[in-house]
C-alpha positions in Angstrom: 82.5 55.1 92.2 79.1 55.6 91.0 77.7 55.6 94.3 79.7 58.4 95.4 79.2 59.8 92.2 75.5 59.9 93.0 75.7 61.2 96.1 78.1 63.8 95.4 75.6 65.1 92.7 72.5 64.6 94.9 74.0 66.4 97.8 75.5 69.3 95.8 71.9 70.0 94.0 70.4 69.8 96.9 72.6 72.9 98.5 72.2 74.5 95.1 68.2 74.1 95.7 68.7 75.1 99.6 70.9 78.2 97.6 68.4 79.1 95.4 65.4 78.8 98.1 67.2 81.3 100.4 67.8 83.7 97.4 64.2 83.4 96.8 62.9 84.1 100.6 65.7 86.5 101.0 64.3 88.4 97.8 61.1 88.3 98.8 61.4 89.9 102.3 63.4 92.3 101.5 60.7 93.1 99.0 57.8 92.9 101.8 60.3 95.4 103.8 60.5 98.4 101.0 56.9 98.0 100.5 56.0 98.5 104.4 58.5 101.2 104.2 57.5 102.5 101.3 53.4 102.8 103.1 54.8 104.8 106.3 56.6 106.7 104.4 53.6 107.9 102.0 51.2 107.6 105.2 53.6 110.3 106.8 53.0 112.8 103.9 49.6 112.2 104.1 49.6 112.7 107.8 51.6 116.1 106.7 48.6 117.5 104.8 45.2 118.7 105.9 42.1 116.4 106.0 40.2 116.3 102.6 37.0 118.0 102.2 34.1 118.9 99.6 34.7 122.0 97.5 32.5 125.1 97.4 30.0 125.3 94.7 29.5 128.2 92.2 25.9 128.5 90.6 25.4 130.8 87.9 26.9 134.5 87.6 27.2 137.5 90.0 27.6 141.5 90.3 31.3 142.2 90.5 32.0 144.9 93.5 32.7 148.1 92.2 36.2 148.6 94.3 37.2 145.3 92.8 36.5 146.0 88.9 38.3 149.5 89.6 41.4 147.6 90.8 41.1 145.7 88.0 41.6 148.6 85.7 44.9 149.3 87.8 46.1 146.1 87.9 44.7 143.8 84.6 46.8 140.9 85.4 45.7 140.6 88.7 42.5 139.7 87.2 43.3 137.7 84.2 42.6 134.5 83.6 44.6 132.2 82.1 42.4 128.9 81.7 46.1 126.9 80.4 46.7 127.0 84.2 45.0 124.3 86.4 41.8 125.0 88.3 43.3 123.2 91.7 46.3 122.7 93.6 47.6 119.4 93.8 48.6 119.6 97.0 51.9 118.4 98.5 53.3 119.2 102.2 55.3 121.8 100.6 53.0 123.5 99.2 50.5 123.2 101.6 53.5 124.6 104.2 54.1 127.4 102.0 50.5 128.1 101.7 50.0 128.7 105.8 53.6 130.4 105.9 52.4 133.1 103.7 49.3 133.2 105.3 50.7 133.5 108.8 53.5 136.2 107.2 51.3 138.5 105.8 48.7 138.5 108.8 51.8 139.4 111.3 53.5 141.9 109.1 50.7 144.0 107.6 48.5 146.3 110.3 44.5 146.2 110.1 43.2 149.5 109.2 40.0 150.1 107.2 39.9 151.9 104.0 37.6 154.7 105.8 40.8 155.3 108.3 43.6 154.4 105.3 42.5 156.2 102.2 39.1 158.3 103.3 36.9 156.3 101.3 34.9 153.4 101.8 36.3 150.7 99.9 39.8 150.3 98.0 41.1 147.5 96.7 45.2 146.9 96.7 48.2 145.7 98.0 48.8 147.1 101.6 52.4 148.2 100.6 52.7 150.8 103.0 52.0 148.2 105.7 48.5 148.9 106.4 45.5 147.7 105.0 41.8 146.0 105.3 40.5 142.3 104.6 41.2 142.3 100.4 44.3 144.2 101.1 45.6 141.1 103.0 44.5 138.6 101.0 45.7 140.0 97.3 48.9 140.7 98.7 49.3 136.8 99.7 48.0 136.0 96.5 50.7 137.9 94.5 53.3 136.2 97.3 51.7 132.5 96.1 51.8 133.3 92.6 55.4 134.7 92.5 56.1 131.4 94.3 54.8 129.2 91.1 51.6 128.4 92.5 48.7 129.2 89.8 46.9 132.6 90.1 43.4 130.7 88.2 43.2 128.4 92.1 43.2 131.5 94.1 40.1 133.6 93.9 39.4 136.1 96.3 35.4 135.4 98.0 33.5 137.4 99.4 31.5 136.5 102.2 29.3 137.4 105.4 31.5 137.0 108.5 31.1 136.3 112.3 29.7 140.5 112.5 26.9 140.3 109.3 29.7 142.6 107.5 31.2 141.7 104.0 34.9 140.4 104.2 36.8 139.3 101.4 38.9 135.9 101.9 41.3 134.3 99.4 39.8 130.9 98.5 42.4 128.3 97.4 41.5 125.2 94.8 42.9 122.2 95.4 42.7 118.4 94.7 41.8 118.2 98.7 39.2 120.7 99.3 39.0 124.7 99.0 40.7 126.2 101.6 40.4 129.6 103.2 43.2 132.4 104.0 42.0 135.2 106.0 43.7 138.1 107.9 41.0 137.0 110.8 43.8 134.1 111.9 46.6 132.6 110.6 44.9 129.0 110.7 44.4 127.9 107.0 41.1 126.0 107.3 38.3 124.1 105.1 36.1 126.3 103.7 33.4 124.9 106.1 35.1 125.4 108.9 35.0 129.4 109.0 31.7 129.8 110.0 30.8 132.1 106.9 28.5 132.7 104.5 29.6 132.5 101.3 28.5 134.9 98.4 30.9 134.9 96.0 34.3 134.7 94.1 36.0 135.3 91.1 35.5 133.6 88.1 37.9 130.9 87.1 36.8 130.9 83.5 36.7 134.5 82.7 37.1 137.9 83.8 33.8 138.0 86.0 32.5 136.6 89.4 30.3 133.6 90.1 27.5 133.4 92.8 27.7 130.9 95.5 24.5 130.8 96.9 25.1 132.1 100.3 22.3 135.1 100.4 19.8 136.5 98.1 21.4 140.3 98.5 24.9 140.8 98.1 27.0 143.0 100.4 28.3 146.0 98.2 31.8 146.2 100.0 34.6 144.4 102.0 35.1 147.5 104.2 35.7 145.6 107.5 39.2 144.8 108.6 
């Protein structure tokens, strides 16, 4: 009896160990699993956005164009700045889809036109409601699309800049975690800020009503007037 006894009780803990063991390893790859499911999953959002690069540099102060500071009297919220909101974008593929499809939206909808054929004058900064408008024109209208859309006014500033011609153009330069990226009416491709090919004079403050320099030239261009 008690050597039945003993191997009763040694054969039944040894299944409860063999039990146990298999709950263990059984545990522990289906933990292995969710965590190389869980990398290709994050590694195809990454994939999703664009590649990281250095943001643009402000340096000191600069001359405000006299179209944009006339808008501004038109259109004071357009130009406020709320320093509660964040300076950058933290990107995610949905924003950074939304972000192209209003890019690509407003450059197929709106028709080029320069403020010389438009309005008469050289250089007028608004919306392009009646469908026509230049470079600004384009890139404050997506602005107003973005913000309306919960993304924060303070991360888009509009830039201007020499471009491909030696002509000012305006761009809309959006802050984020990755990089600054660049919307222009020039193509629908939403790309690094030194990837455009141009020279960057300036933006929009981000800490009060006002522009910053970047660097780009000693003389600043006194419009946007291109398309």
């Amino acid at each position: 009896m008690r050597q039945a006894s003993f191997k009763n009780g040694f054969f039944n803990g040894l299944t409860g160990t063999f039990s146990v063991s298999r709950t263990v390893i059984t545990a522990a790859f289906v933990s292995t699993l969710l965590t190389f499911a869980g990398q290709a999953a994050q590694a195809q959002t990454l994939a999703s956005l664009p590649t990281s690069s250095n943001p643009l540099v402000s340096m000191g102060s600069a001359k405000p164009l006299q179209a944009w500071t006339k808008f501004c009297d038109s259109n004071p919220t357009e130009c406020a700045v709320d320093v509660a909101e964040p300076e950058v974008i933290e990107l995610t593929p949905q924003i950074w889809k939304t972000i192209v499809s209003v890019n690509q939206r407003v450059n197929s909808t709106i028709q080029a036109v320069t403020d010389a054929d438009h309005w008469g004058v050289v250089d007028v900064w608004d919306f392009a409601e009646d469908g026509r408008g230049d470079c600004e024109d384009f890139q404050l209208l997506k602005r107003r699309i973005l913000a309306e859309s919960g993304l924060p006014r303070r991360a888009m500033r509009m830039t201007v800049v020499i471009d491909e011609l030696g002509e000012g153009h305006a761009v809309l330069l959006v802050r984020t975690n990755r990089g600054d990226y660049v919307l222009d009416n020039k193509t629908s491709s939403v790309l690094p800020w030194t990837r455009t090919g141009y020279v960057y004079i300036k933006r929009e403050s981000q800490y009060q009503v006002g522009w910053v320099s970047l660097g780009g030239i000693a003389t600043s261009p006194t419009t946007t007037a291109n398309r």
